[in-house]
Each structure stands twice: as structure tokens, then as C-alpha cells.
C-alpha positions as CSV (number, residue, x, y, z in Angstrom):
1,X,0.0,0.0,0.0
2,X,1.7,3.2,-1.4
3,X,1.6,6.3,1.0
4,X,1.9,9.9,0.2
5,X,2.6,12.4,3.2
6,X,2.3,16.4,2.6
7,X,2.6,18.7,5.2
8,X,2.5,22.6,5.0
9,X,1.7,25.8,6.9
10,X,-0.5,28.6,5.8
11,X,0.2,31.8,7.6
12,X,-2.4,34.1,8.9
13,X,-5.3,33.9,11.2
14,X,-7.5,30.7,11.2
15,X,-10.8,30.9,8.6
16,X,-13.4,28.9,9.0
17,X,-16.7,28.4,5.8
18,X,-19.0,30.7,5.8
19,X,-22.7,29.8,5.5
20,X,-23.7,29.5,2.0
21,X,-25.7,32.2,0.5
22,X,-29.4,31.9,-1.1
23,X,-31.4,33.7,-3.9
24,X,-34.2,33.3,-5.5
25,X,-34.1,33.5,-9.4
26,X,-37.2,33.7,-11.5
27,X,-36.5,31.5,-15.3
28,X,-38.4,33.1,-18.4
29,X,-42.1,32.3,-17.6
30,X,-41.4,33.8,-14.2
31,X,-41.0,30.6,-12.1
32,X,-39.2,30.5,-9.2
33,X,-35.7,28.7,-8.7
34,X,-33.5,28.9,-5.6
35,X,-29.8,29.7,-6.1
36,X,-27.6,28.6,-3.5
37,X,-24.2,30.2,-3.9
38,X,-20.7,30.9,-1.7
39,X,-19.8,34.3,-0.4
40,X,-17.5,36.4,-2.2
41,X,-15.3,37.1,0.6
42,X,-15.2,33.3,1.1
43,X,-14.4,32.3,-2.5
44,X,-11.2,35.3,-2.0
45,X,-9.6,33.3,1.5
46,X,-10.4,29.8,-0.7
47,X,-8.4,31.2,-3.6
48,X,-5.5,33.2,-1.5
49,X,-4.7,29.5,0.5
50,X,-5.1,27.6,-2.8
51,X,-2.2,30.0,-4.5
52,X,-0.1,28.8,-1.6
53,X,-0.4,25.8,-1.4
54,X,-1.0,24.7,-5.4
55,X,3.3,24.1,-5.7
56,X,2.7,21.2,-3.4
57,X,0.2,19.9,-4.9
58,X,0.4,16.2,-7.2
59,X,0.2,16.3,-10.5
60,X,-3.1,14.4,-10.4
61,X,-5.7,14.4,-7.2
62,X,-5.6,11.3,-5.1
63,X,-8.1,8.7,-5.5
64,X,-7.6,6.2,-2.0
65,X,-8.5,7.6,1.4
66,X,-7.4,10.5,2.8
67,X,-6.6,11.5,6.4
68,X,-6.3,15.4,7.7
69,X,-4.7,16.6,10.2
70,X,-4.8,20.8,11.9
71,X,-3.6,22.9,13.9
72,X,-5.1,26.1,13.5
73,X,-2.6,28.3,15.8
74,X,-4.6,31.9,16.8
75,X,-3.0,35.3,17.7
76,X,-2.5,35.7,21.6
77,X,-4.2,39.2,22.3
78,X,-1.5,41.6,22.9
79,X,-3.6,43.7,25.6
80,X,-3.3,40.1,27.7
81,X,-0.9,40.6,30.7
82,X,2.5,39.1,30.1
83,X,1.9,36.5,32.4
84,X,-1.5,34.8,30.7
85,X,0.4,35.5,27.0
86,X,3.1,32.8,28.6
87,X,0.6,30.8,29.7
88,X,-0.9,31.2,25.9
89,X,2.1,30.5,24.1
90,X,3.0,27.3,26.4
91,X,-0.5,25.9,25.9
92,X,-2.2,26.2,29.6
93,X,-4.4,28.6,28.3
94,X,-6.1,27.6,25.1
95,X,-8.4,29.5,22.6
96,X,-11.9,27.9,23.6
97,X,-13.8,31.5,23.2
98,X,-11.9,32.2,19.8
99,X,-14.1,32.3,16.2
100,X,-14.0,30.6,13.8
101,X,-15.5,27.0,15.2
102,X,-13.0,24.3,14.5
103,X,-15.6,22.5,12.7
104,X,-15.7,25.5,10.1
105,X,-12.3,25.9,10.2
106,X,-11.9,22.2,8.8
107,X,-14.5,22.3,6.3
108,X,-12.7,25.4,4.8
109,X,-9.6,23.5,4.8
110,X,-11.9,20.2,2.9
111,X,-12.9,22.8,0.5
112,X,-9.8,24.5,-0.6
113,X,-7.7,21.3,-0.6
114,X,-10.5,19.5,-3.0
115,X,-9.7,19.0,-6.4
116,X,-6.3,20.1,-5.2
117,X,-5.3,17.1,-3.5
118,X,-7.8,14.3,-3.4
119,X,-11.1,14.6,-6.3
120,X,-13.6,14.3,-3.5
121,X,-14.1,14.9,0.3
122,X,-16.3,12.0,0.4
123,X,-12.2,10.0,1.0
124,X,-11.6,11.8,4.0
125,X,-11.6,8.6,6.3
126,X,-10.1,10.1,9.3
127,X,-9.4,14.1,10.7
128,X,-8.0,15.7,13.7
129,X,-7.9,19.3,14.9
130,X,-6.6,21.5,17.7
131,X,-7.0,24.9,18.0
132,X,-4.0,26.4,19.8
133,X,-2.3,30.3,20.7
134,X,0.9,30.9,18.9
135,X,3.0,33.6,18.3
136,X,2.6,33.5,14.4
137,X,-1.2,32.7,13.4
138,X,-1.0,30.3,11.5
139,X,-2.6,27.0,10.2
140,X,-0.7,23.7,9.8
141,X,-2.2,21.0,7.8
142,X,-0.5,17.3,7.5
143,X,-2.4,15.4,4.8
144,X,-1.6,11.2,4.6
145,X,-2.9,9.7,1.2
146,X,-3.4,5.7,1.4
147,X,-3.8,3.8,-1.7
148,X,-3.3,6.9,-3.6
149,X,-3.5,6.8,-7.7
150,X,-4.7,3.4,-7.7
């Protein structure tokens, strides 16, 4: 069973998905359709973490499972007293009141990185995330392809 391992770090504050937008669109005889459709603002952060992470990208998307790994790494407030930005940066205080949700913050990640890395999120078999203070916001993602180009 062939395994391929890529691990990268995309700097800047945690993103999570947005909620998808809706519309209603009227055809030609004046029926009505909904339109579900992303954010603008959300299709921007999608294609910003996409450029930088495209080089390190195969050539072709895997087809076997997938399994994800994050750590989404959030600013320590600088107004915090010295003493809890320690306790930040050495993990005894962790970011449990911080936006986004970890659950968004992984789905954005699924998004971005399908098509990209894998041709469906549907292979995701297994994922894991923590959401950490650091002193470079940042978001580290270690992606292990089983089975991959079958």
C-alpha cells in the first residue's frame, strides 16, 4: 500500500466556511428557482490558500482515502498581561472562546484542498484538529494519502 505524506503551513489567522448564501431566481415564464451560492469574501480566503499551497500539490488528485490533520494556531491578544500570554504560548491557556469553530475551520480546509489534492471529500476517512495560541497565526495542515493513484 503506497503512502503519500504532505505537510504545509499557511500563515495568517484561522478561517473557517461561511454559510452558504441563497437567492431566489425567476426562469423566463417567471418561475421561481432557488440559487444557493458561496460568499465572495469566502471564494477570496479559498483562492489566497489555494495559491499557496498549489506548488505542493500532485500532479493528479488522489483517489484512495485521505486522512487530515490541523492545527489552527490563533494570535495571543496583545492587551493580555505578560503572564497569561506565557501561559498562551505554552498551551495552559487555550483559545476555547476564539471564532471561527474548529468544525468550520476544517471544512474550509476540505474545500480548498479538493480537487487540489484528493477529487472528493467524500475519501476523508479520518481528521483531527486543535486549536492552539501561537506567536505566528498560523494553520498547519498534515495530509496522509493511502492507496493513492490506484
Amino acid at each position: 500500500m503506497e503512502q503519500y505524506e504532505y505537510t504545509f503551513e499557511v500563515p495568517g489567522k484561522p478561517h473557517g466556511q461561511m454559510r452558504a448564501r441563497a437567492t431566489v431566481r425567476y426562469d423566463r415564464s417567471g418561475k421561481p428557482h432557488s440559487h444557493v451560492y458561496k460568499d465572495n469574501r469566502q471564494l477570496v480566503k479559498e483562492h489566497d490558500i489555494a495559491r499557496q499551497i498549489i506548488d505542493k500539490a500532485p500532479r493528479i488528485p488522489h483517489t484512495g482515502t485521505i486522512g487530515i490533520q490541523v492545527r489552527a494556531f490563533y494570535p495571543i491578544p496583545p492587551s493580555w498581561p505578560k503572564k497569561k500570554q506565557l501561559m498562551a504560548e505554552t498551551g495552559q491557556i487555550r483559545p476555547y472562546k476564539e471564532k471561527p469553530d474548529l468544525d468550520n475551520v476544517m471544512k474550509h480546509i476540505k474545500d480548498v484542498m479538493t480537487g487540489l489534492f484528493y477529487v472528493d471529500d467524500k475519501q476523508v476517512c479520518s481528521e483531527s484538529i486543535t486549536k492552539v495560541y501561537g506567536l505566528k497565526p498560523r494553520v498547519y495542515i498534515a495530509l496522509l494519502c493511502e492507496n493513492a493513484q490506484e
